[in-house]
C-alpha positions in Angstrom: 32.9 33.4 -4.9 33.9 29.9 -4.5 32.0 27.4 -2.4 34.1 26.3 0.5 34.8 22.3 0.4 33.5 20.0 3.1 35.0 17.5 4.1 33.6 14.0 2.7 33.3 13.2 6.5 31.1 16.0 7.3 28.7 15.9 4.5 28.5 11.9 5.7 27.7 13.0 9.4 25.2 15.2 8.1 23.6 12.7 5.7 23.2 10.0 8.6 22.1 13.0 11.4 19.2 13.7 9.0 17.8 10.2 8.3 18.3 9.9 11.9 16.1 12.7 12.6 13.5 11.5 10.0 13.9 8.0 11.8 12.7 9.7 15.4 9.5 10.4 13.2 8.8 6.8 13.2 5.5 5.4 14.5 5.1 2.0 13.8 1.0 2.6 15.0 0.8 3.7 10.7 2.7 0.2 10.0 -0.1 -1.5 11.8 -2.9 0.6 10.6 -1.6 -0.1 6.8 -1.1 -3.4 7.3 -4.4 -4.0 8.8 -5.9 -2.1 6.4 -4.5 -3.9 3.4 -5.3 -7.3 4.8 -9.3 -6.6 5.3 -9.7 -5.0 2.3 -8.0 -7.5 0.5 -9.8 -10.3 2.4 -13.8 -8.4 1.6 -12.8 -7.5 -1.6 -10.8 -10.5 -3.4 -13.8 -12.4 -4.5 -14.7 -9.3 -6.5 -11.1 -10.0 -7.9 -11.5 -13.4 -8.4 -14.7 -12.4 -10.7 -13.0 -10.0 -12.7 -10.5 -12.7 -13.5 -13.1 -15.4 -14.0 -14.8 -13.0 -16.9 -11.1 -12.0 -18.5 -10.1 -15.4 -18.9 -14.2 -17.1 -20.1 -13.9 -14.2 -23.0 -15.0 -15.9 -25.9 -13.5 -19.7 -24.8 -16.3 -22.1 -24.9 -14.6 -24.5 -23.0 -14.5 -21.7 -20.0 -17.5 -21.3 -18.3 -20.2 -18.4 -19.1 -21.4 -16.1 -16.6 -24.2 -14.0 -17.5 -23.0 -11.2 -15.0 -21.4 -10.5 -11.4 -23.5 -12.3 -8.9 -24.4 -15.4 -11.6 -20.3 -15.8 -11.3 -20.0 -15.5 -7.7 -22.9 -17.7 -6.6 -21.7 -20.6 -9.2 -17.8 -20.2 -8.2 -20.5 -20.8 -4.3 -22.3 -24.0 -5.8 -18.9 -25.4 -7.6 -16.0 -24.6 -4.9 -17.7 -23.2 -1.7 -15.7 -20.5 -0.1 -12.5 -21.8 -1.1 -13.3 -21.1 -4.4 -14.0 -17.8 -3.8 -10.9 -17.2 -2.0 -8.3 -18.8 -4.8 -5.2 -17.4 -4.0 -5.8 -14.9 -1.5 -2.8 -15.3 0.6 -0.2 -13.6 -2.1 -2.0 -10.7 -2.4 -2.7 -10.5 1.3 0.8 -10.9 1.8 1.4 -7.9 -1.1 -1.6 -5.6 0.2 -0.2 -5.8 3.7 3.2 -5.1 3.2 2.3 -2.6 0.7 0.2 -0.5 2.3 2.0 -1.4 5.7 5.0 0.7 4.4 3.5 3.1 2.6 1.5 4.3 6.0 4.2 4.1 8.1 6.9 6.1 5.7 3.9 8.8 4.6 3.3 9.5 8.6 6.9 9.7 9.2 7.5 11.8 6.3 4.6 14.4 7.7 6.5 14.6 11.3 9.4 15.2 9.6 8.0 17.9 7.9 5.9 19.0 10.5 9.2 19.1 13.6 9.6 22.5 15.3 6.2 24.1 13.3 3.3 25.6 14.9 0.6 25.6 11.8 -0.3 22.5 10.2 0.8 20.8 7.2 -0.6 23.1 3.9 -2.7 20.3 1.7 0.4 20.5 -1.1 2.6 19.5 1.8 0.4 16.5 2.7 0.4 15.6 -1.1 3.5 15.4 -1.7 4.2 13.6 1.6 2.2 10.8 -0.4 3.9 11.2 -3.3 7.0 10.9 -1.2 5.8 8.3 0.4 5.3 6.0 -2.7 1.6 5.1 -3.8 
């Protein structure tokens, strides 16, 4: 048996009525959260980054400067640049981290009401997976 036609019109309506109803799922408290989030941790963990970078790029140049580990790096990068140094570029990936784990809060909480709208029980752990898969990260 054939299935019946619907109308382009309908299947529109019902397109828009859904990510409206996913829209109404929407708290922008999990846009705030990840964006906080991904700002402090950036901000505590960059000179870490900054390291890392440091040792990748001194690998086997002698005109780069030698580190003999971790905190000899960070307390000369101290001595050299002050906290400046330390914080080389920080604002791009504050600006990335936030915005990046801004949206990917905000879609993954709205994609858990979503799924969660007119149910009693919770969310089953594979639902709350692959609300994060869903969600992009």
């Amino acid at each position: 048996m054939a299935a019946p036609i619907v109308p382009e019109t309908q299947s529109v309506r019902t397109a828009s009525s859904e990510i409206t109803r996913f829209f109404r799922h929407v708290k922008y408290e999990n846009l705030a959260a990840g964006l906080s989030g991904g700002v402090i941790s950036t901000l505590v963990l960059h000179p870490l980054d900054l390291v890392k970078i440091r040792f990748a790029v001194s690998d086997g140049l002698e005109l780069r400067p030698k580190y003999n580990g971790i905190l000899h790096c960070m307390s000369t990068v101290w001595k050299q640049e002050g906290v400046r140094g330390l914080y080389q570029g920080v604002t791009p990936n504050m600006w990335g981290a936030g915005a990046s784990w801004g949206l990917y809060f905000f879609i993954y909480g709205a994609i858990k009401a979503y799924k969660k709208e007119g149910r009693a029980e919770d969310l089953t752990a594979t639902e709350h997976l692959l609300s994060a898969a869903g969600a992009g990260k």
